[in-house]
C-alpha positions as CSV (number, residue, x, y, z in Angstrom):
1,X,-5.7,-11.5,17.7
2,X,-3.9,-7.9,18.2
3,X,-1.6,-7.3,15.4
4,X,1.5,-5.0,16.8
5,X,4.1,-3.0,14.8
6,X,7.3,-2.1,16.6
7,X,6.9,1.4,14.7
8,X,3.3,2.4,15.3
9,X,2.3,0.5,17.5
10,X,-1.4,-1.4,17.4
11,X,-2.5,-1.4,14.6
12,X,-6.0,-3.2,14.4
13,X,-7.3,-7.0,14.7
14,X,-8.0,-10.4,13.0
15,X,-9.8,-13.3,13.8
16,X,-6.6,-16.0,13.5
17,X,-8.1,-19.2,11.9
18,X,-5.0,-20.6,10.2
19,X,-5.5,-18.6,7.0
20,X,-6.0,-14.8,7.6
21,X,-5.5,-11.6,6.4
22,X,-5.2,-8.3,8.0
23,X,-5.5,-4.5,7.2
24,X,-4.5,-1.9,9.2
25,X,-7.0,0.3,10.8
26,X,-4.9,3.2,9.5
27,X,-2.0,4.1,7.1
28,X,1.5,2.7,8.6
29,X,4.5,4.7,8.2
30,X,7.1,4.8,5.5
31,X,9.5,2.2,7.4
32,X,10.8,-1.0,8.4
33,X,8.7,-2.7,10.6
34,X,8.6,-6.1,12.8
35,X,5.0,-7.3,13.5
36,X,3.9,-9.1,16.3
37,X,0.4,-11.0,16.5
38,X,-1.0,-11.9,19.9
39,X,-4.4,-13.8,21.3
40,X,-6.8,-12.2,23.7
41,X,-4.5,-13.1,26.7
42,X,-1.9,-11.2,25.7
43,X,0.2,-14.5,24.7
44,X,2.6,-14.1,21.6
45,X,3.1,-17.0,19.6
46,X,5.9,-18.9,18.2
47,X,8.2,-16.5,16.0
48,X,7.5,-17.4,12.2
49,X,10.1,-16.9,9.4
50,X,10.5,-12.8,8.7
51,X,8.7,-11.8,5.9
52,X,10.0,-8.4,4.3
53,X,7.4,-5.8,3.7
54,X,7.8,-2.6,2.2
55,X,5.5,0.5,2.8
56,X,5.4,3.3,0.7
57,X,3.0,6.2,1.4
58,X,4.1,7.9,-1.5
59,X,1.5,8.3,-4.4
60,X,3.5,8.7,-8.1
61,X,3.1,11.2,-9.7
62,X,1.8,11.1,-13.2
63,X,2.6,14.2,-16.4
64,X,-0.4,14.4,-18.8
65,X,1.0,15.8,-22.2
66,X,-1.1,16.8,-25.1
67,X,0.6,13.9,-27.6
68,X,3.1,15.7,-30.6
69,X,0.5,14.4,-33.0
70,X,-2.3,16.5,-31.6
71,X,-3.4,19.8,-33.0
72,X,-5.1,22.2,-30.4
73,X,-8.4,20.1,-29.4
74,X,-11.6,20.9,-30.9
75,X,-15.2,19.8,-30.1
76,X,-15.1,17.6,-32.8
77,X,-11.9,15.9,-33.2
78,X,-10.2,13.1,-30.7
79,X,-8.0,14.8,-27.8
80,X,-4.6,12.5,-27.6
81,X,-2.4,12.4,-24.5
82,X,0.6,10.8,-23.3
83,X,0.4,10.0,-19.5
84,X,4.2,9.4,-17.9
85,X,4.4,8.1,-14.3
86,X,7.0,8.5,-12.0
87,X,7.3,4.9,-11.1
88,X,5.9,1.6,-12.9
89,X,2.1,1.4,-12.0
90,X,-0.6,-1.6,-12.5
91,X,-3.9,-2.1,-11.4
């Protein structure tokens, strides 16, 4: 199947067996989009239930700060840091 967003168009394939998944052939825009999957014969199929999706091409940013504890690193002691990102992050 084609997979279609009304934003950016085609946006790659997936072989529809029931239980798929899909990734884009290339980044999608920052938007609201409204996908539509159709079959080899151009044919779309029944509408399903929307499902809400979010894209968001913006990386967060991330401040590295020597901790308060630390003294000027050496070669031989531990360096400690404090890492603040601009947004909650996982993974």
């Amino acid at each position: 199947m084609t997979v279609i967003s009304d934003r950016d168009g085609e946006l790659g394939t997936a072989t529809a067996d029931g239980d798929w998944t899909f990734t884009p052939d290339s980044a999608m825009s920052a938007d609201t989009h409204s996908i539509t999957a159709t079959d080899a014969a151009d044919n779309t199929g029944e509408v399903s239930e929307a499902l809400s999706i979010t894209i968001d091409n913006t990386a967060p940013a991330v401040t590295i700060n020597q901790a308060e504890s630390q003294d000027d690193p050496a070669a031989d002691t531990p360096v400690r840091f404090t890492a603040v990102f601009s947004e909650p992050v996982s993974g």
